[in-house]
C-alpha positions as CSV (number, residue, x, y, z in Angstrom):
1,X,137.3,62.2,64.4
2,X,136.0,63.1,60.8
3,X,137.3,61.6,57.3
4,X,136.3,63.1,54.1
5,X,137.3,61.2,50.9
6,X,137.1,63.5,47.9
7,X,137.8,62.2,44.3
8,X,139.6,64.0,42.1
9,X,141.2,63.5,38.6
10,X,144.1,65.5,37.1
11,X,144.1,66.1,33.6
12,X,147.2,65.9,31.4
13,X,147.8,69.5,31.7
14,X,147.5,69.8,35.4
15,X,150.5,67.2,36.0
16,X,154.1,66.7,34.7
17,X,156.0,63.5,33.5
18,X,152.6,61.7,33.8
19,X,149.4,60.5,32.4
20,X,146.0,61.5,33.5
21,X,144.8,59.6,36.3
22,X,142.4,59.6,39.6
23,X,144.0,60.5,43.1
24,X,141.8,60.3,46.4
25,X,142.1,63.4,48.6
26,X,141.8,62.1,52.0
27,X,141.0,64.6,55.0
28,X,140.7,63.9,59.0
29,X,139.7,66.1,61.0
30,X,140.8,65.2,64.8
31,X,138.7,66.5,68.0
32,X,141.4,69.0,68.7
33,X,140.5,70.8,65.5
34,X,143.8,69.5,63.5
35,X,143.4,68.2,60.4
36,X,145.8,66.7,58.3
37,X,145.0,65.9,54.2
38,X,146.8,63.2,52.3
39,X,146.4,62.3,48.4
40,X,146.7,58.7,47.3
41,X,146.4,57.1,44.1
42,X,144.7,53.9,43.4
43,X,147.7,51.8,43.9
44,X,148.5,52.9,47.3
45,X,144.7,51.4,48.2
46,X,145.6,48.6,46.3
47,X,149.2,47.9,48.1
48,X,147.5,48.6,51.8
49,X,144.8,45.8,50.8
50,X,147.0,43.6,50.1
51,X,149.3,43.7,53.4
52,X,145.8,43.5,55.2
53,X,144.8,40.9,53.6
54,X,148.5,39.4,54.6
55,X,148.6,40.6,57.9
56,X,145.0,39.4,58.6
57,X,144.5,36.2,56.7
58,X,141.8,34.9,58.5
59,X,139.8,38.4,58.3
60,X,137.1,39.3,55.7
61,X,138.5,42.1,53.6
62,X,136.6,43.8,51.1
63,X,137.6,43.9,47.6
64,X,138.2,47.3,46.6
65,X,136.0,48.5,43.4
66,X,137.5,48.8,40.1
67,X,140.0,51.5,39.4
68,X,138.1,52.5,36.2
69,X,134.8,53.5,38.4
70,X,136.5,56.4,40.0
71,X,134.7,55.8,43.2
72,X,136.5,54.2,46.5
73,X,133.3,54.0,48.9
């Protein structure tokens, strides 16, 4: 399996209804040659860290880096 993380950032005039802001465009690649891409936004990082870190308690986490970077890995 391959995962590609791209970073992108939509400007005002690219998106409706709301502000510019940074979206991840995630892309895996499976052995089978299927690949399926997803976009998140900071926030849905943010909200999966936080049910790790729930979930696994007792587990070193990462923080995540700051939103205002632009840069998840």
């Amino acid at each position: 399996m391959k995962i590609n993380i791209k970073f992108l950032r939509l400007e005002d005039d690219e998106i409706l209804f709301f502000k510019k802001h940074s979206i991840y465009r995630i892309e895996t690649e499976f052995e089978d040659g299927t690949v399926c891409v997803v976009e998140r936004r900071m926030s849905d990082f943010q909200q999966f860290w936080s049910l790790l870190k729930e979930i696994y308690p007792s587990q070193l986490i990462p923080p995540l880096p700051d939103s205002k970077e632009g840069c998840l890995i």
